[in-house]
N, C-alpha and C positions, 0 to 999 in steps of 0.2 A: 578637538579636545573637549568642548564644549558638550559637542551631544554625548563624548563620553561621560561624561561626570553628570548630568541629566540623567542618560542612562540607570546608571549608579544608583542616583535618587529614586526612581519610581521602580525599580522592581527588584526582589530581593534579590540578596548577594548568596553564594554559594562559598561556603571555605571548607575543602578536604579532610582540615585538619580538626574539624568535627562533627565530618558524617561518621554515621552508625545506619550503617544496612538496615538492620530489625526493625527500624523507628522510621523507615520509608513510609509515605504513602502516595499514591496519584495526585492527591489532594494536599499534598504537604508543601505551605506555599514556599518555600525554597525551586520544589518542583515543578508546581504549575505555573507558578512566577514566569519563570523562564524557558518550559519546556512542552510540547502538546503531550498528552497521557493517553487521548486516546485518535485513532484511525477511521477517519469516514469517507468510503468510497464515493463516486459519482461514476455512475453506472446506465446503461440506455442506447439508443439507437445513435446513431451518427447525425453531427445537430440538433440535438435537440436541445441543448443549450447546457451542458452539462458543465464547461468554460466558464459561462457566464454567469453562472450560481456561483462556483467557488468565488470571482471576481465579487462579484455584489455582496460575498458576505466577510471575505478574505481583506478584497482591494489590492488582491496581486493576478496577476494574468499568469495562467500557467502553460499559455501556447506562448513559445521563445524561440523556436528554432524556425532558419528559414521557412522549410518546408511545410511548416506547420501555419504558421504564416503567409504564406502562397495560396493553401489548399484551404485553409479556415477550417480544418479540421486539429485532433491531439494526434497525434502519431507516437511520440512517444509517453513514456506513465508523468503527468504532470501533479506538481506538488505545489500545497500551500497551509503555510499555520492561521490560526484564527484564534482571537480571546471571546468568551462566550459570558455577558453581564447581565445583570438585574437588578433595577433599582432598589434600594435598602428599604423606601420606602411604599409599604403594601399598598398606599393608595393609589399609589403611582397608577395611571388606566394602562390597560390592558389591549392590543401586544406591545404597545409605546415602550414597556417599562423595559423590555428584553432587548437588546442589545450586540453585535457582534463590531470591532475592532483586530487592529492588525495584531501580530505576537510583540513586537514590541512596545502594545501600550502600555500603561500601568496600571496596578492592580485594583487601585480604586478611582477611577475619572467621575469625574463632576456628570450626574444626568442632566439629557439634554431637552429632556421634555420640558414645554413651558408650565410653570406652576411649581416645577419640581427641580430648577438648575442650583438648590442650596442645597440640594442631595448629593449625597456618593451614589455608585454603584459598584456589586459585589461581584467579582470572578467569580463564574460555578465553572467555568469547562475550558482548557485550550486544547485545541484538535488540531490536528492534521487530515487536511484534503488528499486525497489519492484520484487525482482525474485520469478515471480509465481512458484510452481507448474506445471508438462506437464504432468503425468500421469492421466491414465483416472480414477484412484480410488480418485485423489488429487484434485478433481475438485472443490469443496466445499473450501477448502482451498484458489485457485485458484479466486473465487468471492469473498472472503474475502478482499484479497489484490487491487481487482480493485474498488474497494469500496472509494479507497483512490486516487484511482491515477490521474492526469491530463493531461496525456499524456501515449503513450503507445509504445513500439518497439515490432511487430510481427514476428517471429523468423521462417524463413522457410528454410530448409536444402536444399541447391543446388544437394545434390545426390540420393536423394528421391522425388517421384514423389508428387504431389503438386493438390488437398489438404489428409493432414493425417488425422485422425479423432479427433486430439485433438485439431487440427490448425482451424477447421471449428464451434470446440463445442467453442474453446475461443475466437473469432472474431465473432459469435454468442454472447455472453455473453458481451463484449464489444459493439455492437450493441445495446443491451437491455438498457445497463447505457450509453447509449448516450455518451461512450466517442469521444473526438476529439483528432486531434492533434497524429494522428498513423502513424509510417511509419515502413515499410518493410526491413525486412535485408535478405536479400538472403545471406545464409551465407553459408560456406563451398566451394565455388568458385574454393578454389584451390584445388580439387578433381574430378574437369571435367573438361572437353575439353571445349572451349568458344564459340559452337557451340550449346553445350546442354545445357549451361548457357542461351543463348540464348531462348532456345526454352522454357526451364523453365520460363524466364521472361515471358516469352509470357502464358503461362500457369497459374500463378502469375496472369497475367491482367486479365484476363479470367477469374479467379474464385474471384476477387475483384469486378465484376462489379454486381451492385445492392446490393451493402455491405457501410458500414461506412467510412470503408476503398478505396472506389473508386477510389480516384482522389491524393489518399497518396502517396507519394514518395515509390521508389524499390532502395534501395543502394546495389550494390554487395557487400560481404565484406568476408574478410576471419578473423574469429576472434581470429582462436589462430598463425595467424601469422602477426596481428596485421595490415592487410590490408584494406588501407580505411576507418578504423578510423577514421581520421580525417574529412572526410567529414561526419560523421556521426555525429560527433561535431556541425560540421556547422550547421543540421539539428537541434538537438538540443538548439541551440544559436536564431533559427526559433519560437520555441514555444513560444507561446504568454504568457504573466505573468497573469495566473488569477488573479480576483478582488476578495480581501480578506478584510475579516471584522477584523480589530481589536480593535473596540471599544467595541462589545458584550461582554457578560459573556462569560469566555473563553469555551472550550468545545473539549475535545480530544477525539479520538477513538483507545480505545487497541487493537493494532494486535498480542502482544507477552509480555509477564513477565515473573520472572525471580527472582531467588533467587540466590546472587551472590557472597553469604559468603561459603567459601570452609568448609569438612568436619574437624572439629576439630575444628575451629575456635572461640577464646575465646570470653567470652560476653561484653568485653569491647571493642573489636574491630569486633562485628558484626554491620554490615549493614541493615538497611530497605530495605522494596522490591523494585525492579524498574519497571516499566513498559515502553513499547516500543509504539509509536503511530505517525499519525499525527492528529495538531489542525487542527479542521473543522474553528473554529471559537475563536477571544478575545487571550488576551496574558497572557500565565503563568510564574509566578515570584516566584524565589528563595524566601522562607520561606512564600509564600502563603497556607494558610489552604484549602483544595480540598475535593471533594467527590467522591464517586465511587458508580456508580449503575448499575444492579442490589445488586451489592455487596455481602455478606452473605446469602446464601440461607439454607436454612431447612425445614423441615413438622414440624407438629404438630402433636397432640397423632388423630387426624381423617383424618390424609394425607390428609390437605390443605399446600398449598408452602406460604412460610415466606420468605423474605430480610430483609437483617439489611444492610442499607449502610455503606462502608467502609470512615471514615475520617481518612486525614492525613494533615503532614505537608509537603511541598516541600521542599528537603534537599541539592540537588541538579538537576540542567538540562545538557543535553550535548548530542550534535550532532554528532556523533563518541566519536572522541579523544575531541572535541573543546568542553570549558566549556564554559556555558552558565549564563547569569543575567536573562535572559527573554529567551521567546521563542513565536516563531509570528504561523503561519497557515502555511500550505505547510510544507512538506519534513520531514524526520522522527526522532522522538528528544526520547529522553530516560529520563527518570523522577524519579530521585531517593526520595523515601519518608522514612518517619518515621513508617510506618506502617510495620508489623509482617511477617517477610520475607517470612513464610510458608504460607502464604495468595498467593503470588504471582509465587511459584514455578511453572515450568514447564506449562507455559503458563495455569494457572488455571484464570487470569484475563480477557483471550483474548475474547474480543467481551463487554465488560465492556464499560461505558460509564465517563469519568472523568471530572467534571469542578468546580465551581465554588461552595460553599456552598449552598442547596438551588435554583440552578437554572435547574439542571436538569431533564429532562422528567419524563414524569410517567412511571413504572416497568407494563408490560402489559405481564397476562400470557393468552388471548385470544385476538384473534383480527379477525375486519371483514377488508377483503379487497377488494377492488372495479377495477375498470378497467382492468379485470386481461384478459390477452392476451396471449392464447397458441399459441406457435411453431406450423408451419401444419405438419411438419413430426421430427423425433428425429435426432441430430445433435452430431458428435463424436462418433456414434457405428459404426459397424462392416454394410461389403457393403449390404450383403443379409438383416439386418434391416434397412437402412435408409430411406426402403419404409414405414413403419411403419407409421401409423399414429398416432398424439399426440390425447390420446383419450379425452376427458371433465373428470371434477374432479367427482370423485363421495364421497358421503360422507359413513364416516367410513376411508376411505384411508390415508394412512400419506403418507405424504411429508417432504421435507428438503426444508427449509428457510432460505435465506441469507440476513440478513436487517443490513448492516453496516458492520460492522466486526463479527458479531456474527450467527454462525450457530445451526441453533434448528430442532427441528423434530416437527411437529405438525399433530391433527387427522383433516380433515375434518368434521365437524357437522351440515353443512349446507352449499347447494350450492343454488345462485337463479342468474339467467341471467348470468352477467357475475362479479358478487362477489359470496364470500363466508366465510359462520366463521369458522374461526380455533382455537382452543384447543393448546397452546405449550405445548412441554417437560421442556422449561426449559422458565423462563421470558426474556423477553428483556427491554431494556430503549430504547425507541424510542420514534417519535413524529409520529401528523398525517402529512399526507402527503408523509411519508418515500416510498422511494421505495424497494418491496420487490421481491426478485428473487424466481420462486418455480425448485423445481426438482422432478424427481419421481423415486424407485426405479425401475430399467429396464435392467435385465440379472445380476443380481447381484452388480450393479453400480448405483449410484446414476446420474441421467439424466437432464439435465437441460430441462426443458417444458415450463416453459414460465413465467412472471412475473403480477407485478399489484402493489397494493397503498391501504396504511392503510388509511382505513376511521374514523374508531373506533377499541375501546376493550374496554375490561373488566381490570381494574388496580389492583394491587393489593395495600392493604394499608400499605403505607412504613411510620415506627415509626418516629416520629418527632423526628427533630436534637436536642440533647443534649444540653442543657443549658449551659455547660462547653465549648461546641465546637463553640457555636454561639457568646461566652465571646469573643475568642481568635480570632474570622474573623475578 
């Protein structure tokens, strides 16, 4: 009771009953108070410490699963919030004055620097970590998460020679989705000499040049001993606040759900499912009615594929620990509903599309796509392949497709210039326009080859919303 009413105290309160959409902003401390606004990957070879950055700047561990804990690797997409400060006051020295804390601290904490502890410090940025994947089997996984992202930290091990094959396939793949806003952590620093740091930077420059990454920042840093930090903060405080809609029909993208009622657990005190995401677009509100597409799948007795969209009600939102009235775009919120918690288990939602009753895309189990642009050679194998040339698609061939957060396998059944139709394994909710990532299977790994853009498909037809459901919007 206590930490609640503390709570209370240090960061603002949210009340319904005087939002105004038009008056939103990222930076609107109702918003940043309590919620991340924006998305920053951690991106890189496998080990390279890409964990132990969000940790050191987070203070949450985002490996949680046995397995992941066994292998000391991420396996699945791990998440964490961060508040991003500066001390008020300019004298403050420099990177001292920069600052990161967990999401539920408060908005203005006392700096801790000596000379300066009768000062505040000011909120500029809450984010959310999105810790990819670095194995080269997790790659799929790996595009799922930069699907979201708005920014990126590329993770390169100061004691390993520079580029690894995972470091070039995900800065590739970053490339493709056009991200900005990337900078370099040369981490591990304090296991060489600063001679070969050195030479490494310089090696770093070299294989950045004619990349996305060009002209990005190199921070040295060591992250499990929590060095330099702080200037990495700084860097962060740099990122520019994307321009977000929130007047649209809202519209989220699931990366993870979640069934969160333990075994035994009675049914007066079970929970609905949650899902994990962030809003592309529009703001969702405690006790709004939502859909979910593709939702429910099944055949028929002549194995055609069926969806029945999921309705629920929103029951509760929350950014970590921070509960939520609303919830805006940017950075990654968890959405507790009313709906059948075995719907949601074990990320059986993830790549779902969630918004508004009704406004959602069409469910497409074929699609043609257009501008599509292979790789010239393959990117993240082994040295004796990366002469390999990325061949043209031929049809009959499946591929793996990444449109949002959702991964499918589809057959090629027609290739002409430089589109082609595809057949999925499973449907997706998308619009046209989307950008679609391909990969190809290549020595028993899924490869990334190159992407392109939905021009069309084939929909399939999704049951009209319930007359009970459309009462209650």
């Amino acid at each position: 009771m206590l930490k609640k009413m503390a709570q209370k105290e240090i960061i603002m309160e949210q009340d319904l009953r005087k939002l105004d959409v038009t008056k939103l902003h990222p930076l609107s401390p109702e918003v940043i108070s309590r919620q991340p606004t924006i998305n920053i990957g951690l991106i890189g070879h496998v080990a390279h410490g890409k964990t132990t950055v969000v940790r050191a700047i987070s203070g949450i561990q985002t490996t949680r699963f046995k397995c992941e804990l066994e292998r000391n690797i991420t396996v699945k997409l791990g998440y964490a919030n961060a508040k991003i400060y500066k001390c008020e006051d300019e004298s403050c020295p420099w990177p001292l004055c920069y600052k990161s804390y967990g999401s539920a601290k408060e908005d203005n904490p006392p700096c801790d620097v000596p000379g300066f502890k009768n000062c505040k410090m000011k909120l500029l940025r809450h984010i959310s970590f999105v810790d990819c994947p670095g194995h080269e089997i997790l790659m799929t996984r790996m595009l799922s998460g930069a699907t979201i992202m708005d920014g990126a930290f590329l993770l390169i091990a100061a004691n390993e020679s520079c580029p690894q094959p995972q470091t070039l396939e995900h800065l590739s793949a970053v490339d493709i989705l056009k991200l900005q806003n990337l900078i370099i952590l040369q981490n591990k620093v304090d296991t060489i000499q600063q001679d070969q740091a050195r030479n490494q930077y310089k090696a770093i420059r070299e294989f950045l040049k004619g990349t996305v990454a060009e002209g990005a920042p190199v921070v040295p840093i060591s992250a499990q001993l929590n060095y330099n930090i702080d200037a990495v903060c700084e860097y962060i405080a740099r990122i520019p606040i994307p321009k977000r809609d929130f007047v649209s029909p809202p519209r989220m993208v699931v990366i993870r759900s979640f069934d969160v009622n333990k075994p035994g657990c009675g049914i007066d005190d079970m929970k609905g499912g949650v899902v994990g995401g962030s809003i592309i677009k529009g703001v969702l509100k405690v006790n709004q009615m939502v859909e979910l597409r593709p939702g429910i799948l099944d055949k028929t007795a002549d194995g055609k594929t069926i969806c029945r969209p999921i309705y629920s009600r929103i029951v509760s939102l929350f950014a970590e620990q921070n509960k939520l009235q609303f919830a805006v775009p940017g950075g990654l919120i968890g959405v507790g509903t009313s709906m059948d918690p075995s719907l949601s288990r074990s990320d059986m939602l993830v790549g779902q599309v969630l918004g508004d009753v009704g406004t959602l895309p069409e469910v497409y189990i074929e699609l043609k796509i257009r501008k599509i642009k292979l790789l010239r050679r393959l990117v993240g194998v082994e040295e004796k392949e990366s002469e390999k040339h990325v061949a043209n698609l031929v049809k009959g061939e499946v591929l793996m497709l990444n449109i949002l957060s959702m991964a499918t396998g589809a057959q090629v059944i027609k290739v002409r210039n430089n589109s082609a139709k595809l057949q999925l394994t499973a449907p997706v909710c998308t619009g046209i326009g989307e950008k679609v990532v391909l990969s190809r299977r290549v020595g028993g790994h899924w490869r990334l080859i190159g992407w392109g853009e939905i021009e069309d498909g084939v929909a399939l037809d999704v049951p009209p919303t319930p007359a009970d459901i459309l009462f209650t919007v």
